[in-house]
C-alpha positions, 0 to 999 in steps of 0.5 A: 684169552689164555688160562693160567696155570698155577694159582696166585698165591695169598698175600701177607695178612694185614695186621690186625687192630681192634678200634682203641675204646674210650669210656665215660661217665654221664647222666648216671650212665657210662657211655663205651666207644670206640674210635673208628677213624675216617668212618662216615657211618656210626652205631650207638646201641643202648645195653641194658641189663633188661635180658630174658633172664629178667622175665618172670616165671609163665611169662617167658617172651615179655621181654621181646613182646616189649621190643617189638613195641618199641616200634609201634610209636612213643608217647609224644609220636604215633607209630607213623611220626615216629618212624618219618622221623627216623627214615628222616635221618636215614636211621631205621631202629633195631632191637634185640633181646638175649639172655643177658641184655636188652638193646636197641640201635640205630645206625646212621651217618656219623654227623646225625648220630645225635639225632638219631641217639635221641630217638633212639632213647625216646623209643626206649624211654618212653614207648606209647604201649598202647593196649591194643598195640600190646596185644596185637604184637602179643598175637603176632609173637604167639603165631610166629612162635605156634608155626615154628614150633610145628617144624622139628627142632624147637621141642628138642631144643627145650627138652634138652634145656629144661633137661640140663637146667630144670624148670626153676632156673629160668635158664631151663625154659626157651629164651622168647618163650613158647606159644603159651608163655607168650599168650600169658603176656599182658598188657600190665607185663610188658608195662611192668618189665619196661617201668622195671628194667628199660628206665635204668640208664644202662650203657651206651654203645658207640662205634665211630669217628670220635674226633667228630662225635660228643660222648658226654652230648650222646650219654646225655640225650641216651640217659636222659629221664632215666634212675636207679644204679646199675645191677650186680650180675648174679655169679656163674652157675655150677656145672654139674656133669650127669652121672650116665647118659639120658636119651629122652624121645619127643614124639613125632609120629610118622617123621622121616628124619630124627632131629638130634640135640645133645648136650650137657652144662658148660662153663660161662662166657668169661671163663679164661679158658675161653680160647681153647674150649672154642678151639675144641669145639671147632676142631670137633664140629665147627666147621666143615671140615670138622670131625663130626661133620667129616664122620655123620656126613661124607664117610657115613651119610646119615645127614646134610650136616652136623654141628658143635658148639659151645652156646656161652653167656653171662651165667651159664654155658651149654655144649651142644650138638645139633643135626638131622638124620635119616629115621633109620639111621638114628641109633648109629648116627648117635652112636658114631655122634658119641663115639667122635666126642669120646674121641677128642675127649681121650686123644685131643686133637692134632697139630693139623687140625689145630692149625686149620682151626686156628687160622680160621677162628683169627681170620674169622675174627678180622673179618666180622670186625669190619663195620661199626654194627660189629664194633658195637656188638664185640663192645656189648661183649665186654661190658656184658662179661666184664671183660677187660678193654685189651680183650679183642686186641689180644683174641686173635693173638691169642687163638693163633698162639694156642698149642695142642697140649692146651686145646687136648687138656680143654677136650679132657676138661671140658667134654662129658660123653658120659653125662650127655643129654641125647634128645630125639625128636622123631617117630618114636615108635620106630626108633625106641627099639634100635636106641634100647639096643644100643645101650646108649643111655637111659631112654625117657619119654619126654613132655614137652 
């Protein structure tokens, strides 16, 4: 065996193409796809305008105690029938619930999509909703949610919402709720939300071989009993930035580490400056080698790791931080955590680090773009954001053409150090006095 010596060099990317979509009318409701030639396996998802933000007030997580019924049977099957039939066709549902949508999916062999479309309708149309089923998966979510909630994170990521978007935009409360939002869900309101959101048609979603599929036969099974017109998105909310920093403490006594999240308001998901706004932030905290991770982590050593972002949806969007510290090294790893977003903000970013943001993002891209779950999801994306057909076609063009000037100009526009939120979850009572010391913002109490 001998070793070699140099290593390979990488190939020439293969070209890049995002499957073409076809969309029609049907039943009421449009059905969205996209051709995927050759492919033996299928997805159809149904979108509906169903999302948390339709949750009334101290009934936040009905709209994901509802998708976790879906499972418990329709009612022409019980929970048993319902899920042979399913495994009768190699299919197992799928449901998820964001701030924008509720959908539910199904992937199977391409040739037993319509079958699967079916059931899949049967289980959204018309769920069995059996009382004690409600209240049992009501429970279930409300244990779920109590242990989560005993680890550190959770609180701090809602202080920093309700901090950024207030108790009377829904927006300012978690997306599934808390243990006693969740433990307010009756019966009536999860039958209630489903009479009101989850009987509309809404959008199907299909990512497959088309030469081998029927839209207007699967639009027609996915619509079927259903009424009503679909719904105006609600526009995009402001984006105010706060005067001076807040830093609100959520107790934790006698923790070894502070969990840190900081933030402030940002633009929606279809803002035009998508593309440099997500460059910004993968340049700053991204990716592994991004500035923040490269500072709090291997020059520093306050943390494992530290990550950027910016969190975008149909009506609002949030940049964030997110890390863990050590509890003694609380107030510098704020401290340098700030002075790195100042940075970017004042100096931009450079050509060096450009370039591995932007090949990484593109590569990304072509990559999660391999299977018809991932086609289905990138379709919800358009439809959600109102996003046109040749979107995806051009993203990865897009984020490889863009220069540094545009990504510095987004860092200047789009980051606040300033107006920054600084949430703490840690031992108060050991931290309150170095942070004080600090200057780094107003220090607040928060409840949570």
């Amino acid at each position: 065996m001998s070793l070699v010596a140099t290593r390979p060099e990488p190939g020439d990317a293969r070209p890049y193409a995002f499957p073409a979509i076809h969309r029609v009318s049907v039943a009421g409701g449009e059905v969205v796809a996209a051709h995927l030639p050759g492919q033996l396996l299928a997805t159809a998802s149904l979108l509906l305008d169903a999302g948390a933000a339709r949750e009334a007030p101290g009934r936040e997580g009905t709209a994901g105690v509802l998708a976790k019924c879906l499972e418990e049977g329709t009612t022409t099957r019980d929970s048993a029938q319902y899920a042979l039939a399913l495994e009768g066709l190699g299919a197992e549902l799928s449901t998820s619930v964001d701030w924008d949508s509720f959908r539910v999916g199904v992937s199977v062999p391409v040739d037993l999509l319509p079958r699967a479309v079916t059931l899949m309708a049967e289980a959204a149309r018309t769920p069995r909703l059996d009382p004690a089923d409600v209240a049992r998966v009501r429970d279930d979510e409300v244990t779920a949610l109590r242990m989560d909630w005993a680890q550190p994170g959770p609180r701090a990521d809602a202080a920093l919402r309700l901090d950024l978007f207030g108790a009377g935009e829904r927006v300012g409360r978690p997306l599934h709720g808390d243990p006693a939002s969740v433990a307010a869900v009756t019966v009536e309101d999860v039958t209630d939300f489903h009479g009101s959101w989850l009987k509309r048609p809404g959008v199907l979603l299909v990512a497959g071989d088309l030469d081998k599929l029927d839209l207007e036969e699967l639009g027609a099974a996915a619509f079927a009993g259903t009424s009503g017109t679909a719904l105006t998105p609600e526009g995009p909310l402001p984006v105010p930035v706060a005067a001076s920093r807040r830093v609100l403490l959520v107790d934790r006594p006698r923790s070894v580490q502070s969990t840190l999240r900081l933030g402030h308001r940002a633009p929606e998901r279809a803002h035009p400056d998508y593309v440099p706004i997500t460059l910004v932030a993968t340049v700053l905290g991204g990716a592994f080698t991004s500035r923040l991770n490269h500072l709090i982590r291997e020059v520093k050593g306050y943390s494992y790791g530290i990550r950027a972002d910016f969190a975008m949806t149909r009506r609002f969007g949030r940049f964030g931080v997110s890390s863990s510290v050590q509890t003694a090294v609380t107030a510098p790893a704020l401290v340098d955590t700030v002075g790195e977003i100042t940075r970017t903000r004042r100096y931009g970013v450079t050509e060096a680090e450009l370039e591995v943001a932007r090949t990484w993002r593109a590569g990304s891209l072509t990559v999660d773009m391999q299977t018809p779950g991932s086609i289905a999801g990138a379709l919800a994306t358009l439809v959600v954001h109102g996003l046109p057909d040749d979107y995806y076609a051009t993203l990865r063009q897009r984020l490889l053409e863009a220069t540094v000037d545009e990504v510095s100009a987004a860092a200047a526009q789009y980051l606040h150090p300033e107006g920054l939120t600084l949430v703490i979850e840690g031992d108060s009572a050991l931290i309150r006095d170095e942070l004080t010391v600090s200057a780094i913002g107003e220090i607040v109490d928060a409840e949570v």
